[in-house]
GUGUVEX-647575 format. One line per 10 residues: number of its first residue (from 0); for each residue x, y, z of N, C-alpha, C. Coordinates in steps of 0.1 Angstrom, whole numbers. Layout:
BEGIN
NUM> X/Y/Z/X/Y/Z/X/Y/Z; ...;
END
This chain:
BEGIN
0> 342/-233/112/329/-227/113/330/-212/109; 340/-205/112/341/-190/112/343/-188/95; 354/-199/92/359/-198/78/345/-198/69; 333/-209/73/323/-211/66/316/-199/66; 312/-191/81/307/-184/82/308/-169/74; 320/-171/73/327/-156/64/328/-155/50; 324/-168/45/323/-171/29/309/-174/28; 300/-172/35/285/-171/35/283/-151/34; 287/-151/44/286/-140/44/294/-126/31; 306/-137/26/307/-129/14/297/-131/3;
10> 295/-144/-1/279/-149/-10/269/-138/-10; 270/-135/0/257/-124/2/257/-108/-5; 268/-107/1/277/-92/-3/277/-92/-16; 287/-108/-22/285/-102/-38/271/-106/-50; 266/-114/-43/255/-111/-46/243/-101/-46; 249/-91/-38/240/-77/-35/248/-70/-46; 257/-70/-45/271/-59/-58/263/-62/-73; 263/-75/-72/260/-82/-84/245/-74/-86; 233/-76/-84/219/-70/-81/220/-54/-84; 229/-48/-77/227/-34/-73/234/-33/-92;
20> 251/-38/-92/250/-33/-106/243/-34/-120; 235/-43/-115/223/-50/-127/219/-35/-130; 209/-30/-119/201/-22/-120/205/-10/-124; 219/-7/-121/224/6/-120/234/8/-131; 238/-3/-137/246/-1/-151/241/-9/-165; 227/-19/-159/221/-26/-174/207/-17/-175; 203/-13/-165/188/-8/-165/176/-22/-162; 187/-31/-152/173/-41/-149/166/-40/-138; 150/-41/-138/148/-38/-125/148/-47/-113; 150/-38/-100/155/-43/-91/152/-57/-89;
30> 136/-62/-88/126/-70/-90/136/-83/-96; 138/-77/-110/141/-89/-112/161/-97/-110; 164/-84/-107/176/-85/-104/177/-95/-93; 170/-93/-81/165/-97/-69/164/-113/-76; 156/-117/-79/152/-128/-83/163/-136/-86; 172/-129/-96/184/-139/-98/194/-143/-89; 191/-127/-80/209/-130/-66/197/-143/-57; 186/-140/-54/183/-144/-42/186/-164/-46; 184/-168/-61/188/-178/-63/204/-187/-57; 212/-178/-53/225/-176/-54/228/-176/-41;
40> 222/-178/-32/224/-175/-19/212/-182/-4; 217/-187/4/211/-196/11/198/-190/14; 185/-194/17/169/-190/21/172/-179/37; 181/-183/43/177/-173/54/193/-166/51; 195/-163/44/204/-150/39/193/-140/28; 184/-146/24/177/-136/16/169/-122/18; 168/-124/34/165/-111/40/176/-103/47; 186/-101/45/202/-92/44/205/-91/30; 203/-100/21/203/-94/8/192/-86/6; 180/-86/5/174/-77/3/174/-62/12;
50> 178/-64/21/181/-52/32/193/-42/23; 202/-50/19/215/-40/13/213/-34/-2; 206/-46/-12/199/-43/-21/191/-30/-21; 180/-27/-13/173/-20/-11/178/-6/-5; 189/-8/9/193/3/13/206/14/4; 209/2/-4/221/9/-16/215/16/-27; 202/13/-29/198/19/-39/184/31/-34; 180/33/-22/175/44/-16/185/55/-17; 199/50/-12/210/59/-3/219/58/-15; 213/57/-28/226/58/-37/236/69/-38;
60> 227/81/-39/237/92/-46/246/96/-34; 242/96/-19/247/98/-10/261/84/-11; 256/75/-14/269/67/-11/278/67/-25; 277/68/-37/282/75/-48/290/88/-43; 286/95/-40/296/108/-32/304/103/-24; 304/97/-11/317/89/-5/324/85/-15; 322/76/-22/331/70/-30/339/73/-38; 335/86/-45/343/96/-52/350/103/-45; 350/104/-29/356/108/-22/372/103/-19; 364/91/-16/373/77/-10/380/73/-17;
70> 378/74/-34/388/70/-41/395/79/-49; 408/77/-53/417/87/-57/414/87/-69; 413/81/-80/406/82/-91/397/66/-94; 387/71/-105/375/63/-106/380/51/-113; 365/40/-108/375/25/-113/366/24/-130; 374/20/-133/372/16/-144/354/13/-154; 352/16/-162/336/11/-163/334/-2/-165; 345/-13/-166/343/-28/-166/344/-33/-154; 347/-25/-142/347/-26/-132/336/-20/-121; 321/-16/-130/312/-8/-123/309/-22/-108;
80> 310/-36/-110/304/-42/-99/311/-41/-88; 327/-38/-89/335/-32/-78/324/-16/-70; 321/-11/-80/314/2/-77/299/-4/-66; 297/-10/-73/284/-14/-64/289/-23/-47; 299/-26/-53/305/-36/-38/312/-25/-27; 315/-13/-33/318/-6/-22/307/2/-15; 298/5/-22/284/10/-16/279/-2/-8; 279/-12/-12/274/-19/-1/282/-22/12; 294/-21/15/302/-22/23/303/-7/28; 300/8/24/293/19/30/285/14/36;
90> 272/13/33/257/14/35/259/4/47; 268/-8/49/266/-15/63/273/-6/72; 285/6/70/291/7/79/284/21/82; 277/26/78/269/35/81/257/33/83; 246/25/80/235/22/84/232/15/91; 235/2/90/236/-10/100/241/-14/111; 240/-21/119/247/-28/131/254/-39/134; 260/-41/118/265/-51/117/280/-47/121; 289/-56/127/302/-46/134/309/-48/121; 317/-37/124/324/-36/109/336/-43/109;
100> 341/-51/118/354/-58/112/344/-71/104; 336/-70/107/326/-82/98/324/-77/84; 320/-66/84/314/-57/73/328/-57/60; 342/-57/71/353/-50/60/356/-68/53; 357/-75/65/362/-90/60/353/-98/50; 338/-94/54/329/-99/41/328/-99/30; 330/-83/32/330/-73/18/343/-74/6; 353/-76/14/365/-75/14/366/-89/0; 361/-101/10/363/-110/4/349/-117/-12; 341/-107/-7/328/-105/-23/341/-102/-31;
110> 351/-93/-31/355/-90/-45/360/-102/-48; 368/-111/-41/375/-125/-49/366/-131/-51; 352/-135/-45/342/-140/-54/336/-137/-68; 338/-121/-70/332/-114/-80/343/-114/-93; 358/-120/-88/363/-124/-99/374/-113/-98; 375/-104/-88/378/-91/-87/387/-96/-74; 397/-104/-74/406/-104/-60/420/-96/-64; 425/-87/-74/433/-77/-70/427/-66/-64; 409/-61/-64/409/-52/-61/404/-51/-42; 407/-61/-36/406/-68/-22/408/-58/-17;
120> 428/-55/-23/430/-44/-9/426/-26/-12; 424/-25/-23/418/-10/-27/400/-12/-18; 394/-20/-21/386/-22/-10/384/-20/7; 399/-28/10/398/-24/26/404/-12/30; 415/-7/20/419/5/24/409/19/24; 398/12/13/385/26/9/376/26/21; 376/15/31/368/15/41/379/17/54; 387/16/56/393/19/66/394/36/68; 396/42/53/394/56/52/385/62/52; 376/58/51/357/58/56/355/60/72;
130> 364/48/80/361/48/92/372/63/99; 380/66/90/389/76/98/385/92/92; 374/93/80/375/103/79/358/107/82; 356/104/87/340/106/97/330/110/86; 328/108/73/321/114/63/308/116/70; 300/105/77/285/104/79/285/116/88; 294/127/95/287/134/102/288/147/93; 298/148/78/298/156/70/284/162/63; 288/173/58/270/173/55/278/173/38; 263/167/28/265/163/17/270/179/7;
140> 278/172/-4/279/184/-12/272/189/-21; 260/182/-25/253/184/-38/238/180/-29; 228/186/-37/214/183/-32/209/166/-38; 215/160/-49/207/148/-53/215/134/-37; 228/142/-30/233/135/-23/224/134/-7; 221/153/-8/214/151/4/197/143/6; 194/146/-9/178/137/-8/180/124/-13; 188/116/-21/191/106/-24/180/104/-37; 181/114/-44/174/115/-58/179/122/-69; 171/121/-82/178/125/-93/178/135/-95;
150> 184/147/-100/182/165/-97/171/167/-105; 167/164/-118/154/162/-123/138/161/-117; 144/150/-107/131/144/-99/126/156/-93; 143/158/-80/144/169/-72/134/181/-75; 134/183/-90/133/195/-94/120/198/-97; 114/185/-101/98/186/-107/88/182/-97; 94/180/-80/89/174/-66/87/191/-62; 97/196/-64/101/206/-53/85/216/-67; 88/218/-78/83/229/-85/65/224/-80; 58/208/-85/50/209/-81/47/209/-63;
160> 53/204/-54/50/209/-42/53/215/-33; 57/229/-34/67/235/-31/65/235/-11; 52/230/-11/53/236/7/56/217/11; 61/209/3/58/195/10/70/186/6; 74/191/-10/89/184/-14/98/175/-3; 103/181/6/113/177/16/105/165/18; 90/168/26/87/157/29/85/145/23; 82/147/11/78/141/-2/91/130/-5; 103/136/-8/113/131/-6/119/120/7; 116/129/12/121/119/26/114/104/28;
170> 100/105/23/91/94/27/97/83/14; 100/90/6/104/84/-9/119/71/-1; 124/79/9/134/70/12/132/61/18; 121/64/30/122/53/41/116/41/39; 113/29/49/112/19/52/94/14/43; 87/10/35/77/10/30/68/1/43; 57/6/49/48/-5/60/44/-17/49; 38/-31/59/37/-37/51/17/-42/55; 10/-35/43/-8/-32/47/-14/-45/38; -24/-47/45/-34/-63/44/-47/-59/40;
180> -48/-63/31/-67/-62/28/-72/-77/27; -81/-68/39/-87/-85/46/-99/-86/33; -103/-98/31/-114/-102/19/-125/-104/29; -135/-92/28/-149/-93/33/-157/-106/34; -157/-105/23/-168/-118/14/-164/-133/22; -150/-131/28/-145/-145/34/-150/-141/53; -142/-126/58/-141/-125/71/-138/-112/73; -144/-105/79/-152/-91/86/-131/-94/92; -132/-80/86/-122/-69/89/-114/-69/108; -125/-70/116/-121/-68/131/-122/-85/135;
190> -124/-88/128/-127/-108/135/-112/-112/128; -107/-110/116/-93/-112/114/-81/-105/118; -85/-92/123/-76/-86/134/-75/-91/150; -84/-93/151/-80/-106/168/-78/-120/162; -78/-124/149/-68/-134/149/-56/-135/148; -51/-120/141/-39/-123/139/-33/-116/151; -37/-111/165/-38/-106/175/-34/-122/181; -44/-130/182/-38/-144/190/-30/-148/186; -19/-145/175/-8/-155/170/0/-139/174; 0/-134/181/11/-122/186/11/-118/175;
200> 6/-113/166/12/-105/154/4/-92/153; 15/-81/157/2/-66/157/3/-56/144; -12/-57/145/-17/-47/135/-26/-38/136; -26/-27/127/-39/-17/131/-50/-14/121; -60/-11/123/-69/-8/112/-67/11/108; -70/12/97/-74/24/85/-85/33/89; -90/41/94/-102/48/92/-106/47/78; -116/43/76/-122/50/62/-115/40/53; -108/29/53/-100/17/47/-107/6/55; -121/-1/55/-122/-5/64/-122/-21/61;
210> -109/-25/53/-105/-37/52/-88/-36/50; -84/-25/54/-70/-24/55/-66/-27/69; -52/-31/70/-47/-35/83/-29/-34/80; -24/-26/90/-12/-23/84/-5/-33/97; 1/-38/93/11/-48/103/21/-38/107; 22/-38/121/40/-37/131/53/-38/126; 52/-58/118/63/-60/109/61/-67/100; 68/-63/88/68/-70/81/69/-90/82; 62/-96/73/63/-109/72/60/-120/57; 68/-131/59/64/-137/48/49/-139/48;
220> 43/-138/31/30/-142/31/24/-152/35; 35/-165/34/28/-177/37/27/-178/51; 29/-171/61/27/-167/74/19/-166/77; 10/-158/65/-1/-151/72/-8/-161/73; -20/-163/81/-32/-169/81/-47/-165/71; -43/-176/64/-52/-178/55/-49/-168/39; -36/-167/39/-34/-159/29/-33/-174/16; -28/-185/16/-31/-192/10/-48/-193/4; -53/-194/13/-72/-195/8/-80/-183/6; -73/-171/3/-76/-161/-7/-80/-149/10;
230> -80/-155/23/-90/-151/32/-79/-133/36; -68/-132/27/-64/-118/30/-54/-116/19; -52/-104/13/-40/-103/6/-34/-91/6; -22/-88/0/-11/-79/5/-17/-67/-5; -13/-53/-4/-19/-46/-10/-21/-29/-2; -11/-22/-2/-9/-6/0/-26/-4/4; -26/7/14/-40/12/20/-47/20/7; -37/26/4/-40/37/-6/-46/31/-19; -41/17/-22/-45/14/-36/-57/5/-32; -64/7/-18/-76/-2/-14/-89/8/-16;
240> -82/27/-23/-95/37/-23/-102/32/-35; -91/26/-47/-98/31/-57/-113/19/-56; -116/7/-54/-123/-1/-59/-136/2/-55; -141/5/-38/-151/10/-35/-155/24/-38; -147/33/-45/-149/46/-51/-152/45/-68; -152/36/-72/-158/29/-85/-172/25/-79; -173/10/-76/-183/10/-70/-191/18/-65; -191/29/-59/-199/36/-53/-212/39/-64; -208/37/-76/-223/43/-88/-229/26/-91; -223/15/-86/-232/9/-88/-222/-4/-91;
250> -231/-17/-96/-219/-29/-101/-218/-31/-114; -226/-41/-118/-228/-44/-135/-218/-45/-143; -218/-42/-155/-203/-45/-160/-194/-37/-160; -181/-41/-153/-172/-29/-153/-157/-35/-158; -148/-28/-166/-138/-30/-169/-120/-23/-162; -116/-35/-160/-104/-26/-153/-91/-32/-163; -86/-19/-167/-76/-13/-175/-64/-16/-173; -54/-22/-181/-40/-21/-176/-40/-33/-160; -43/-41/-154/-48/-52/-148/-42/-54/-136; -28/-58/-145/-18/-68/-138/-14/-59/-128;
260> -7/-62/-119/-8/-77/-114/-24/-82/-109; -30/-74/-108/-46/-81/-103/-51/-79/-91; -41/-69/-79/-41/-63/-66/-62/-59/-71; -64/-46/-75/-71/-43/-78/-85/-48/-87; -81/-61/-94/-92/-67/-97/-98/-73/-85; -89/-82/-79/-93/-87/-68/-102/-80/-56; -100/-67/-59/-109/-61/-43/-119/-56/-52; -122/-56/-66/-135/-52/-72/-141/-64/-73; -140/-75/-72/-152/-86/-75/-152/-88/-58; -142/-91/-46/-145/-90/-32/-158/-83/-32;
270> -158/-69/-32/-166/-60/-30/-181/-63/-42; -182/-67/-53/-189/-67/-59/-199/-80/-60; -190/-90/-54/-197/-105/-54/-205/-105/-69; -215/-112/-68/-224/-119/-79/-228/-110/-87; -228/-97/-86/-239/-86/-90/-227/-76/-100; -212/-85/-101/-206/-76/-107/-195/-82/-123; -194/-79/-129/-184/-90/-142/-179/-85/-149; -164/-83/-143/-156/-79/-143/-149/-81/-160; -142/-76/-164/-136/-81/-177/-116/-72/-172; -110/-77/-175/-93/-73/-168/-88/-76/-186;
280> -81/-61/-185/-69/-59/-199/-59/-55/-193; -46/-60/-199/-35/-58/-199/-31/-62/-215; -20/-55/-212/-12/-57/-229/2/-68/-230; 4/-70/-216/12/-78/-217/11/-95/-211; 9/-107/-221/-2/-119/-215/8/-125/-207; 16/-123/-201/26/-129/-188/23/-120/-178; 22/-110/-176/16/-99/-166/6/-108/-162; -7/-110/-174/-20/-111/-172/-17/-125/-163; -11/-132/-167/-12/-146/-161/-6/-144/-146; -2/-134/-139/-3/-128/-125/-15/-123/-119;
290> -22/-119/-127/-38/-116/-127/-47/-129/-120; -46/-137/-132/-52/-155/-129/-46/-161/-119; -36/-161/-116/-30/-167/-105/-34/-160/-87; -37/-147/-88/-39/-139/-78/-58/-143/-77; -66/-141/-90/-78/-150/-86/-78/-160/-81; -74/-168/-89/-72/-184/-84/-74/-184/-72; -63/-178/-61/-63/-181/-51/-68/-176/-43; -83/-165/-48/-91/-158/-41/-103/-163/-42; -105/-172/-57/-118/-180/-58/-126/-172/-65; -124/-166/-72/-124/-153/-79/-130/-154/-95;
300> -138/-152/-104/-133/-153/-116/-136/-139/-124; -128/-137/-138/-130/-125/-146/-126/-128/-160; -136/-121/-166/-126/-121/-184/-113/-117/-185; -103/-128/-186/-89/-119/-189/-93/-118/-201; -84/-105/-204/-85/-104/-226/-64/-93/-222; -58/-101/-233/-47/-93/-233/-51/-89/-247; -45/-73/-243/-46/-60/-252/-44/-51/-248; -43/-43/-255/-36/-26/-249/-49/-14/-250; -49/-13/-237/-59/-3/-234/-62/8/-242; -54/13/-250/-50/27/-256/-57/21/-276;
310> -62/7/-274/-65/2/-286/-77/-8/-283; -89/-1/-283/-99/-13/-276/-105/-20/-287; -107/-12/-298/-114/-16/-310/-103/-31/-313; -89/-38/-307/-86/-46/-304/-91/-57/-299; -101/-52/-290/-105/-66/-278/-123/-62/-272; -124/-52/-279/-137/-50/-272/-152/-52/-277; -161/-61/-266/-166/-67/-281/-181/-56/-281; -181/-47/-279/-190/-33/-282/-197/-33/-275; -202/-41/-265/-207/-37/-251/-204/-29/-240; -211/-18/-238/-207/-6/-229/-205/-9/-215;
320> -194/-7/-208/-190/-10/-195/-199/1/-185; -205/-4/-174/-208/8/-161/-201/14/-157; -185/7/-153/-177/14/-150/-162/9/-157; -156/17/-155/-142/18/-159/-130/22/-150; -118/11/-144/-107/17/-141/-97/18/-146; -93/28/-145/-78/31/-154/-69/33/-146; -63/20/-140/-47/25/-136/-34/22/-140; -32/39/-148/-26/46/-159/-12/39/-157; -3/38/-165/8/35/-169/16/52/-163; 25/48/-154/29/62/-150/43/62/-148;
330> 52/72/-144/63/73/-138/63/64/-125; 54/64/-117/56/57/-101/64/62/-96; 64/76/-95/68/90/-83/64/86/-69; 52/76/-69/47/76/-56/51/69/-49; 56/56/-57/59/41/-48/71/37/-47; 80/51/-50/95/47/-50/98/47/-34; 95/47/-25/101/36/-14/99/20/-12; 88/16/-19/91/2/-22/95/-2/-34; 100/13/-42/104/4/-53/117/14/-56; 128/12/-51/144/27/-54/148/28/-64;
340> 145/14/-69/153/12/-86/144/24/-91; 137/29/-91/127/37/-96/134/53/-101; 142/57/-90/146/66/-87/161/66/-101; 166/57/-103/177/53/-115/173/49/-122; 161/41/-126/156/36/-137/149/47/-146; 141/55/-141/131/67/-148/136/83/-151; 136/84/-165/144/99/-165/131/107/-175; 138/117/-173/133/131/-171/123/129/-188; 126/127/-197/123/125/-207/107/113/-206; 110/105/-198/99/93/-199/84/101/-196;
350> 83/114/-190/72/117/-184/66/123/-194; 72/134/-205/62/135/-216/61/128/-230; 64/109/-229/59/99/-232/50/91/-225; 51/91/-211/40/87/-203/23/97/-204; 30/108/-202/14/116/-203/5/113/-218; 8/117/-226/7/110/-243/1/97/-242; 8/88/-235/2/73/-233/-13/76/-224; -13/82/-213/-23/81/-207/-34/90/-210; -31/102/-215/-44/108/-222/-49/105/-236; -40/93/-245/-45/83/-254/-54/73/-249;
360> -49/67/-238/-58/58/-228/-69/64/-221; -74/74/-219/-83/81/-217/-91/83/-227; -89/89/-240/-96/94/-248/-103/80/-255; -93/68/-255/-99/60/-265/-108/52/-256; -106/48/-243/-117/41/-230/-130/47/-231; -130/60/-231/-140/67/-226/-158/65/-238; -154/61/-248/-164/62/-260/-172/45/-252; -162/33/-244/-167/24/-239/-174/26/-230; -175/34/-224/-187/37/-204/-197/37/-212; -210/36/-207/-225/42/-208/-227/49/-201;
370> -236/58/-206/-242/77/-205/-246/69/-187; -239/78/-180/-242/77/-160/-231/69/-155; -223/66/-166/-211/57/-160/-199/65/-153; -188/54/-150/-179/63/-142/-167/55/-143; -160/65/-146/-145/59/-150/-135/68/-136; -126/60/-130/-122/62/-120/-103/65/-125; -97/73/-130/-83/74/-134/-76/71/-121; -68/67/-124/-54/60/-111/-44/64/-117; -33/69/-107/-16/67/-110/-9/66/-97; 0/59/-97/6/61/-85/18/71/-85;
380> 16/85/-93/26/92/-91/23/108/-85; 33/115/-81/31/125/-72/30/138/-85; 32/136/-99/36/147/-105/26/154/-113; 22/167/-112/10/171/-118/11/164/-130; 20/167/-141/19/162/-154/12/150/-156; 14/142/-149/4/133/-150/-6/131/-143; -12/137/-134/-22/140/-126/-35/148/-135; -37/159/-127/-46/169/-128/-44/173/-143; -27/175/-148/-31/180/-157/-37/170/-171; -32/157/-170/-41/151/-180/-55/152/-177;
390> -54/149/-168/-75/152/-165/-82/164/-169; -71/175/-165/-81/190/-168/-80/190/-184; -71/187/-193/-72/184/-204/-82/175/-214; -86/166/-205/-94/155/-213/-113/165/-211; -112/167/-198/-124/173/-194/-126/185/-198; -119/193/-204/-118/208/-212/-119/202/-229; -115/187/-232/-120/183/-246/-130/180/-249; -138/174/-238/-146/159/-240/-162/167/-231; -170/170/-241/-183/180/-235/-188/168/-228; -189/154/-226/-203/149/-217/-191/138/-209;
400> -180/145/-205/-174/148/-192/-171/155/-184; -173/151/-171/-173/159/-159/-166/150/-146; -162/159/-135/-154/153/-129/-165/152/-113; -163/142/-106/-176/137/-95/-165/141/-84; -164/151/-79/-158/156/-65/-161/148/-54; -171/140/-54/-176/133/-38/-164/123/-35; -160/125/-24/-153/111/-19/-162/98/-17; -158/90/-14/-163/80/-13/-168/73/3; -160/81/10/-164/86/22/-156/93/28; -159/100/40/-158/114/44/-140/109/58;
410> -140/93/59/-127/94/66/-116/95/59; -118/91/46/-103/92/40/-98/109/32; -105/119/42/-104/130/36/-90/138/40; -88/129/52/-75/137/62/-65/133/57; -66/121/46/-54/120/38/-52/123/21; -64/127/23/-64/131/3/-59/151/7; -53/152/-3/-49/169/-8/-61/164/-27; -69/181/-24/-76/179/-33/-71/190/-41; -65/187/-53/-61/190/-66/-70/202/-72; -67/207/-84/-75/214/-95/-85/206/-101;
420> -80/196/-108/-89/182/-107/-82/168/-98; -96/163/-94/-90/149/-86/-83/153/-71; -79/142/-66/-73/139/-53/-60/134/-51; -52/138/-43/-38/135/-41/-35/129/-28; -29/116/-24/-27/115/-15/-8/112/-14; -2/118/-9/16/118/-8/18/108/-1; 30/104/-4/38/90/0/42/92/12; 35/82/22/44/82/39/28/91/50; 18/98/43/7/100/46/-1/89/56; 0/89/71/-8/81/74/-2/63/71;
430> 9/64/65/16/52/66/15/50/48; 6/56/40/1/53/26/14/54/12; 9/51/3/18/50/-6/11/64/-14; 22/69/-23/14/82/-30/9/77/-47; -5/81/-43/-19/76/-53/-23/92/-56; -30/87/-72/-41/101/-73/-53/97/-81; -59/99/-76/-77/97/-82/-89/105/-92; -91/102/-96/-100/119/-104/-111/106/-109; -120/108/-104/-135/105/-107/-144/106/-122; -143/104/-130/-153/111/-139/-161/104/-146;
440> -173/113/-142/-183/110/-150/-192/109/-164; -198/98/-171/-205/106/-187/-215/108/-180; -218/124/-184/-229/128/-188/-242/123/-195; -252/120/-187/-263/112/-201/-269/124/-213;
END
């Protein structure tokens, strides 16, 4: 049993090594990296792989600096998944509670799985010297070690918010809540919170989110009640502002931009019922078909059309939309605590190719609204460049636009920071993920 038990437990390890180096030496993302280890490994081992997965690549640079510590010279670059196997055998013996003669013998034994059994004992010896030379009470040598980010990032967090960075950062690390938007149209917001109250499962409500519910702990969806029959679905507080802040000028025909996965379509026809018809673009038709599948299961229907936002004369058949959402193609500055690979995957260069994309997407949507319409901009990132400053840009070009300052209501104010243009809300805010908003309206 112990023998079984300890070759399960290596399965796991190097299937995390395996994952982590995907991400960190092919550029795949985590997502899907995830998808292949978790194949690889028994159903209730899948949440300790995702635990090490996730905690190796929050705490990378920090555990990257041990290692260059720990080892006398660097292993080889055909040997980067050794690299990833000893971060995960850090990251348990510093973060977790897993005892570490478990941690060294698991770990130990991933490398003979990983094809890598001469490097067994350079392994236990790198962790034995781990436990003898106290590194975790060391303070870090470099700043990307102490925030567990890229000095780039570091650099363009700290410039745009100079009184909040730290925090900004820190939130980037931790643990992401897991928030519920209950479906009105099925069951009132407080009557699904004492249900999920009688099955012991605690949650709280949103001021001013008044179909959000942030659960205690995380859980599988198929758990939930009624998440099969569309009666709740998963979905960040923060990305629950934008739909009823579109809405707010009215229903009729509205189009949402960029689609997938369909989080967002789905709480605009909730909220809109009969009185609203919807049309969803995306440019990529595998995305979209995450779109249809997320209706489906809400009872939901909308025009899919795959095509690229930034090209409507593509797919648009010249009917003026009421409203418009655009949520932009961005770095995702905001959502790197549920998403780390984020933090390795995105460099310094991508952001002024992202801005370019999205004030193309802007300029070319906007000829589609009708004069009183209202186009609602999204990004989930923290960085002016793609914030405010594409907006103050488009609205210093474009004479019969203007930007609609009103919130959409007056509770979600204690979490918005209001911009030069638009609204900002930072990651870890009230439990929220970091979103930005900018309103704008055509002029008739």
């Amino acid at each position: 049993m112990l023998v079984t038990q300890n070759k399960k437990g290596a399965q796991v390890r190097a299937a995390a090594a395996a994952a982590i180096d995907e991400v960190i030496s092919k550029g795949r993302s985590l997502d899907a990296a995830l998808a292949t280890a978790e194949s690889r490994v028994a159903s209730d081992d899948r949440a300790l792989l995702r635990m090490l997965c996730f905690g190796c690549l929050r705490h990378h640079w920090r555990l990257q600096e041990w290692c260059d510590q720990l080892l006398d010279r660097p292993l080889k670059k055909r040997d980067s998944v050794m690299s990833a196997l000893i971060a995960v055998g850090l990251f348990q013996l510093s973060d977790t509670r897993i005892p570490d003669h478990a941690v060294v013998s698991q770990t130990v034994e991933a490398a003979r799985l990983l094809r890598r059994p001469k490097h067994a004992g350079l392994l236990n010896a790198v962790f034995r010297r781990f436990g003898r030379e106290e590194l975790v009470d060391k303070k870090p040598r470099s700043d990307e070690a102490q925030h567990n980010h890229p000095r780039w990032l570091i650099n363009a967090i700290r410039k745009d918010w100079p009184d909040d960075w730290r925090q900004i950062l820190a939130a980037n690390n931790d643990r992401a809540p897991m928030w519920l938007r209950v479906n009105q149209s099925r069951v009132a917001a407080g009557e699904y919170l004492d249900e999920l109250r009688s099955r012991d499962i605690e949650a709280s409500p949103m001021p001013g989110a008044t179909q959000a519910l942030q659960l205690a702990n995380a859980m599988p969806v198929a758990d939930l009640p009624g998440f099969a029959e569309g009666r709740v679905s998963v979905q960040d507080a923060a990305a629950q502002i934008a739909a009823p802040w579109l809405l707010a000028n009215g229903r009729g025909r509205v189009l949402d931009a960029c689609a997938a996965p369909g989080g967002k379509s789905g709480h605009l026809l909730e909220l809109g019922g009969p009185d609203l018809a919807l049309t969803c673009v995306d440019r990529d038709p595998q995305r979209l078909e995450s779109v249809s599948e997320n209706l489906d299961r809400l009872g939901l229907n909308a025009t899919l059309l795959p095509g690229d936002a930034s090209n409507p004369h593509e797919w648009w058949d010249g009917q003026p939309f009421d409203g418009i959402l655009l949520d932009a193609p961005c770095s995702a500055s905001g959502v790197i605590r549920r998403h780390p690979d984020i933090k390795l995957l995105r460099r310094e260069t991508d952001i002024a190719e992202l801005t370019q994309l999205q004030a193309a997407m802007l300029e070319a949507l906007w000829p589609l609204l009708r004069p009183g319409g209202r186009l609602l901009y999204v990004t989930c990132s923290v960085l002016m460049a793609e914030n405010d400053a594409v907006v103050g840009r488009f609205l210093a070009a474009t004479a019969d636009a203007r930007e609609n300052e009103l919130l959409p209501n007056n509770n979600i104010r204690d979490v918005m920071r209001r911009k030069v243009r638009g609204y900002q809300v930072l990651p870890g805010t009230a439990g929220l993920d970091g979103f930005y908003f900018a309103c704008l309206e055509k002029v008739s």
